[in-house]
C-alpha positions in Angstrom: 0.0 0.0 0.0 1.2 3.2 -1.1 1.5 6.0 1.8 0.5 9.2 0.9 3.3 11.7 2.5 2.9 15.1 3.8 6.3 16.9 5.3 6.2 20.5 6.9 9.0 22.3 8.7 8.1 21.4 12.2 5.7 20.4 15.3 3.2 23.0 15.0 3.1 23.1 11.2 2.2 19.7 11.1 -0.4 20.4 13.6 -2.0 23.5 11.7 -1.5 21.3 8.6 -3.5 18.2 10.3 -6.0 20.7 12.1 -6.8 22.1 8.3 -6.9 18.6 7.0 -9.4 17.9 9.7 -12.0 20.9 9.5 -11.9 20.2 5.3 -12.2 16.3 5.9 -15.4 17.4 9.0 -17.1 19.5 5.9 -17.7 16.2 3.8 -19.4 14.0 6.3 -22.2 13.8 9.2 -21.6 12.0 12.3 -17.8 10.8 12.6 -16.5 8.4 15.2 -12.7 10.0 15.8 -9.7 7.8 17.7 -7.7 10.0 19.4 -3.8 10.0 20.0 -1.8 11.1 23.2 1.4 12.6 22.5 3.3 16.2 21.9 1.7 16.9 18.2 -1.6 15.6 19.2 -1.6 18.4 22.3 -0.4 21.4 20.0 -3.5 20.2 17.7 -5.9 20.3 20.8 -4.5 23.9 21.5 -5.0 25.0 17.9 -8.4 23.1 17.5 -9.7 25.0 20.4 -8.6 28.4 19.5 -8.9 29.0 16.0 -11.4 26.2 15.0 -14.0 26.8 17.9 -16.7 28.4 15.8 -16.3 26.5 12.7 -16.4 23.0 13.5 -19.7 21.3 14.5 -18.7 19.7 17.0 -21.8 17.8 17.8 -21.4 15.7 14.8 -18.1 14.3 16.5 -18.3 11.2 18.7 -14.8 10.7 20.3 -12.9 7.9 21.3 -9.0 6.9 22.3 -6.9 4.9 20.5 -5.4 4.1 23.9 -5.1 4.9 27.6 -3.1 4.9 30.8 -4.8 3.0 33.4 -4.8 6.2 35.5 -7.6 8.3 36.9 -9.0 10.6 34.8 -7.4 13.5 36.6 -3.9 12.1 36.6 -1.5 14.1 34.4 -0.6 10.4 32.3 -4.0 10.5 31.8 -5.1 11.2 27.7 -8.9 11.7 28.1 -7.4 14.7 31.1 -4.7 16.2 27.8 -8.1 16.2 25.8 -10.6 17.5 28.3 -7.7 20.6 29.6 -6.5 21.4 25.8 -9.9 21.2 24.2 -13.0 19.4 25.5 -13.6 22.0 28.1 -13.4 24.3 25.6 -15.7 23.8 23.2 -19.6 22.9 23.1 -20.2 19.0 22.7 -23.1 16.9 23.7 -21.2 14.9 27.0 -22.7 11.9 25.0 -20.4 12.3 21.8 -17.5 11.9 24.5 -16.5 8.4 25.1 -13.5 7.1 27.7 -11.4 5.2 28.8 -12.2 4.8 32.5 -8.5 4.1 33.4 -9.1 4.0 37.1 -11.1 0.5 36.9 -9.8 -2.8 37.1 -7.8 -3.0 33.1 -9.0 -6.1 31.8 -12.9 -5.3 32.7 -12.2 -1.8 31.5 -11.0 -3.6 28.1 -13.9 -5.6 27.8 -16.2 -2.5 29.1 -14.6 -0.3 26.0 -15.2 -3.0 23.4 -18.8 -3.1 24.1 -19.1 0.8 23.8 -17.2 0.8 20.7 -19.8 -2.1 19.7 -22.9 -0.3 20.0 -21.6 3.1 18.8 -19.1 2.4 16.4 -20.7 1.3 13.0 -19.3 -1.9 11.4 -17.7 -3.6 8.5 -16.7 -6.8 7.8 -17.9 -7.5 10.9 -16.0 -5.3 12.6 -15.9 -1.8 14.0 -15.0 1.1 11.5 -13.7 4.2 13.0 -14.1 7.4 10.2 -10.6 8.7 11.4 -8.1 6.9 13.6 -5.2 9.3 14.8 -2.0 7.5 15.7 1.4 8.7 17.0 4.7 6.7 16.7 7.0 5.8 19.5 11.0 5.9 18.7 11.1 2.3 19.4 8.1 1.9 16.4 5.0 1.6 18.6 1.8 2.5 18.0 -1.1 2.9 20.0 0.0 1.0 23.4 1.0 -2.0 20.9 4.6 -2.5 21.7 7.5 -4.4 19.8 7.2 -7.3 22.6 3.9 -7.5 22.2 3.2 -7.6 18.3 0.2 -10.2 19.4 -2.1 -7.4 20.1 -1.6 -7.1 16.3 -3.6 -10.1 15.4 -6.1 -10.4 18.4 -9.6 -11.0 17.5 -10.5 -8.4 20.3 -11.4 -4.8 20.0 -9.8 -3.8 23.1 -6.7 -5.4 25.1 -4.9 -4.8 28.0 -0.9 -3.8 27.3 2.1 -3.2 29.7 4.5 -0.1 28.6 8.0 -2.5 28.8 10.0 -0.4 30.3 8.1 1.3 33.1 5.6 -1.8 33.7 2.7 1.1 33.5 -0.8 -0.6 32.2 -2.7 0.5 29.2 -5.9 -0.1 27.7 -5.3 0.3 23.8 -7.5 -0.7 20.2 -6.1 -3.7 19.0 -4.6 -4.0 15.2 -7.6 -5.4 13.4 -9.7 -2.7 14.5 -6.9 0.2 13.4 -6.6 -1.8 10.3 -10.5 -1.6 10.0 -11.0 2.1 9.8 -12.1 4.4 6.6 -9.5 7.1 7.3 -5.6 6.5 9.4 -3.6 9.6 9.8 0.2 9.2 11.8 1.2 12.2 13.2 5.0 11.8 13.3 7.6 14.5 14.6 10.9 14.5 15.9 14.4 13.1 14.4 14.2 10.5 17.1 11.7 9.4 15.0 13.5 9.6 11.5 15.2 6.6 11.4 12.3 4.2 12.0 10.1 6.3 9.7 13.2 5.7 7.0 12.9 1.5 7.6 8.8 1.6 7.7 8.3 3.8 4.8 11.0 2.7 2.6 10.4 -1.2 3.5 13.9 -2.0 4.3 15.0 -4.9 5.9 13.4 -5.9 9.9 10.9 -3.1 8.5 7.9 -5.4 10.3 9.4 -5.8 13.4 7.7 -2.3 14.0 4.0 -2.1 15.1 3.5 0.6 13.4 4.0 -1.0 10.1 1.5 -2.9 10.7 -0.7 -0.3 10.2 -1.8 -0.2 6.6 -6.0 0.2 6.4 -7.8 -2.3 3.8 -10.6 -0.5 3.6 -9.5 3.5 3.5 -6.7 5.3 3.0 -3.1 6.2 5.2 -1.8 9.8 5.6 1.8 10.2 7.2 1.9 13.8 8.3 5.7 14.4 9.0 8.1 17.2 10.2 11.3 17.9 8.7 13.0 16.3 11.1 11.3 13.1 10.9 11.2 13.2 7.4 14.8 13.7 7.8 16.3 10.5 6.5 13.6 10.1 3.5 15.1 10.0 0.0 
């Protein structure tokens, strides 16, 4: 599958970039169900969302979700749904309905199986599965994506929506979407920055050798399409 590949100079031009993307791709549709992404870029496009896109987005055709989660409170600074809420939720008019959370305070594997069920009755399906309109990932610098971890490349092939993952090097538990459901959705966008990043996004993009022992090359939709927004320094590496 060919990635379609957008480079600007830094972190917040990829953000204004994605945040125009978004209020262009909004105008085209009804009701969307959004994955969101934790992460540097993602909070710069909360920022911007919420300050120049207020008016013009209606927000109440939104439903949001995340990709993954901490298993922290809600009001713990790890927290993704509490990055969300601060940067943009509270600032903006949406139906509390249209919001929909991890509860990372409860017990992980119930919360996992809680989750699925939401995304089950809200989410509408194909193929028998869940189909987000827009899933927003991030990439780690060891090739994560989502809470899916090299060590854990099962959560690639589960037949779940949800599972329960363990960051490997501070033991911290997550609730994340499994592969087959980011694989499922009508619209993927990465939102890659950093030259930490650059030399994975060189192997990934460019196929080279190992290239799959990254999650996040996993990721290639077989129903919509991929967008890589990249910074410059990223990108740095690309031919």
């Amino acid at each position: 599958m060919q990635s379609d590949l957008r480079i600007y100079k830094d972190n917040p031009a990829v953000a204004a970039a994605f945040a125009k993307y978004l209020n262009d791709w909004l105008k085209q549709r009804g009701v969307v169900h959004i994955a969101l992404s934790g992460g540097s870029t993602p909070k710069l496009l909360f920022e911007l969302l919420a300050e120049e896109y207020m008016h013009e987005i209606r927000w109440e055709q939104i439903h949001f979700y995340w990709g993954d989660e901490r298993c922290v409170a809600p009001s713990d600074e790890q927290s993704n749904y509490k990055t969300t809420h601060d940067l943009l939720l509270s600032k903006i008019i949406i139906p509390e309905g249209n919001i929909h959370r991890v509860q990372g305070e409860n017990d992980p594997g119930a919360e996992a199986e809680r989750y699925s069920n939401i995304i089950i009755n809200t989410v509408p399906a194909t193929a028998g599965r869940p189909m987000f309109d827009l899933i927003i990932l991030g990439m780690g610098s060891d090739g994560h994506t989502a809470s899916i971890f090299p060590d854990q490349m099962a959560l690639l092939r589960s037949d779940k929506i949800c599972e329960v993952a363990t960051h490997p090097e501070s033991g911290q538990i997550r609730v994340s979407l499994t592969g087959r459901i980011l694989n499922n959705a009508l619209q993927t966008v990465f939102l890659v920055t950093g030259s930490s990043k650059s030399a994975i996004v060189k192997t990934i993009l460019g196929q080279e050798e190992g290239y799959l022992k990254y999650p996040a090359a996993h990721i290639q939709p077989k129903h919509g399409g991929l967008i890589w927004f990249l910074d410059e320094a990223a990108a740095s590496e690309l031919q």
